[in-house]
Each structure stands twice: as structure tokens, then as C-alpha cells.
C-alpha positions as CSV (number, residue, x, y, z in Angstrom):
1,X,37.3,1.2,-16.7
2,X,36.0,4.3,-18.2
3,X,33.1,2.4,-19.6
4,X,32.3,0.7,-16.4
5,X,32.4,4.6,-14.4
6,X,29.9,6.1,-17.3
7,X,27.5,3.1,-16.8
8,X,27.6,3.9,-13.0
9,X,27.2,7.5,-13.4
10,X,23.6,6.7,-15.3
11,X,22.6,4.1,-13.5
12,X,23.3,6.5,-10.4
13,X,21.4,9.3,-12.2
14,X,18.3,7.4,-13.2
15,X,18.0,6.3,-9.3
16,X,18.3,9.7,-8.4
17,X,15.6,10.6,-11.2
18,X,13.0,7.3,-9.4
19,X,13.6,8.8,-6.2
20,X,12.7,12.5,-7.0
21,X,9.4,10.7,-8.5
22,X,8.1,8.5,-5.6
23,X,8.6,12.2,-3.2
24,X,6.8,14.2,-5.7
25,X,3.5,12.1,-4.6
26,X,4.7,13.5,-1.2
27,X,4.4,16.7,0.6
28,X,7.3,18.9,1.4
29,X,8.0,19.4,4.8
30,X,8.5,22.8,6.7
31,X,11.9,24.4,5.8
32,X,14.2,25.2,8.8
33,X,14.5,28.7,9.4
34,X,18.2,29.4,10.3
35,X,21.4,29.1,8.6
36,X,22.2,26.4,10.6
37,X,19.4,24.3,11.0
38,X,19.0,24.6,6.9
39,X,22.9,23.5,6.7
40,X,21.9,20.9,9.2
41,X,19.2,19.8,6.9
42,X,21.2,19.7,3.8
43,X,23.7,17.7,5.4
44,X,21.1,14.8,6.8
45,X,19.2,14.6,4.0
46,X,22.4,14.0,1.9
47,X,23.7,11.3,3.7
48,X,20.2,9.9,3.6
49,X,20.5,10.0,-0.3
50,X,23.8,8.5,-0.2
51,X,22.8,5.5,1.8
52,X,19.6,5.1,-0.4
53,X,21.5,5.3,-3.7
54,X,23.6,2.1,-1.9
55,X,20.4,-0.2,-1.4
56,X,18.7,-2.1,-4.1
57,X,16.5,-0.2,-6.1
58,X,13.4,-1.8,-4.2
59,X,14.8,-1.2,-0.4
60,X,15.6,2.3,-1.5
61,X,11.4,2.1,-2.5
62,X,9.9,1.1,0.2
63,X,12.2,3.3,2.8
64,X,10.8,6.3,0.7
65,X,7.4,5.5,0.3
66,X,7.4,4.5,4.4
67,X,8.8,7.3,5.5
68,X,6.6,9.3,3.9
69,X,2.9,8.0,5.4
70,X,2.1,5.4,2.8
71,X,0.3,2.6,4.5
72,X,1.3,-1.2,4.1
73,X,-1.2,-1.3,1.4
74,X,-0.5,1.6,-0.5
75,X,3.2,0.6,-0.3
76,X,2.0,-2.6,-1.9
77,X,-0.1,-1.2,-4.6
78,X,2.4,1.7,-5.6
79,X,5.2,-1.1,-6.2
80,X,2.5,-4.0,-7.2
81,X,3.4,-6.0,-4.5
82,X,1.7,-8.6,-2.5
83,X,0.1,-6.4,0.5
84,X,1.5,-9.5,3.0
85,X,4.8,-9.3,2.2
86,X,5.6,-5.4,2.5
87,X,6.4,-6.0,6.7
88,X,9.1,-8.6,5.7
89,X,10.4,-6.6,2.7
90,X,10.5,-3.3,4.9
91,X,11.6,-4.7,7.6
92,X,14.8,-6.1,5.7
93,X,15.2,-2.2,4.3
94,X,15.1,0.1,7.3
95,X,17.9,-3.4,8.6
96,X,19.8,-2.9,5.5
97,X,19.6,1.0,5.9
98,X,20.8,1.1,9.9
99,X,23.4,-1.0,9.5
100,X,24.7,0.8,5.9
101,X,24.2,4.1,8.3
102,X,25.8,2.5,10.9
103,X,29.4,1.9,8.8
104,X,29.3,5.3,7.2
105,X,28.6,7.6,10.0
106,X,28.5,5.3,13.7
107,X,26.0,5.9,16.2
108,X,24.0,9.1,15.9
């Protein structure tokens, strides 16, 4: 059991480490301003986190990489994919995302 919980704690960290890569090829956005709207922030992106560290390694992927400008083809050529298949494939994420979103947190 103990065994099982360390191999999920570095498998959950070296997610965490993928992710942090494929957003530093991105640009920050603006930073709220008040206490609240930076709590606000905090709090949405880390249920975003939380629901991407749920999805397959290549859902979690393309949902970053989307959501941060990169076309269909630079989706494909960032994850070596076939340029054709990234609507299917991303399609199936942002599904597999609502509906995880969905059971955690209802309709927002």
C-alpha cells in the first residue's frame, strides 16, 4: 500500500513537472489586482490542475496546449501527432474534462 501511494505521488509530480513545461512556451496572463479576484484565481486554476492531473497524460496535453493559442497544427507538431487527428483527440479531451468538471464541482 505504501509502495503503491509513493508511485502515485511521482507519477503525480512528474505530470505536474510536463505541465509546468508545455505553459512555459506560453505567456502569462494579467494578474488580478484584488484580494479577491487573486483568491478567485487561485482557486480556479486549482481545480483546473486537479481535473488535468485526472486525464490521460495526452488529454491533459492537448487541453493545455489549446487553451493556450496553439493552432491544430502546432498542437500536432508539439505532440508529433498526425495534424488530422488533433479535432477528434481534442474534442474527446475538453468531453472528458466537462464531464470530470461536471462530477467534482456541478454546473458553474
Amino acid at each position: 500500500m505504501a509502495l503503491r501511494a509513493g508511485l502515485d505521488e511521482l507519477r503525480r509530480q512528474s505530470r505536474r513537472s510536463r505541465y509546468e513545461r508545455l505553459l512555459s512556451f506560453v505567456r502569462s496572463t494579467p494578474s488580478p489586482s484584488t484580494p479577491e479576484q487573486l483568491h478567485s484565481a487561485a482557486e480556479q486554476q486549482e481545480r483546473v490542475r486537479s481535473i488535468l492531473n485526472t486525464l490521460p497524460q495526452r488529454q491533459a496535453e492537448f487541453l493545455v496546449l489549446r487553451s493556450h493559442g496553439f493552432s491544430y497544427d502546432e498542437i500536432a507538431l508539439t505532440l508529433n501527432l498526425n495534424p488530422s487527428s488533433i479535432g477528434t483527440l481534442l474534442s474527446r479531451a475538453q468531453q472528458s474534462f466537462r464531464e470530470e468538471f461536471i462530477e467534482r464541482y456541478g454546473h458553474e
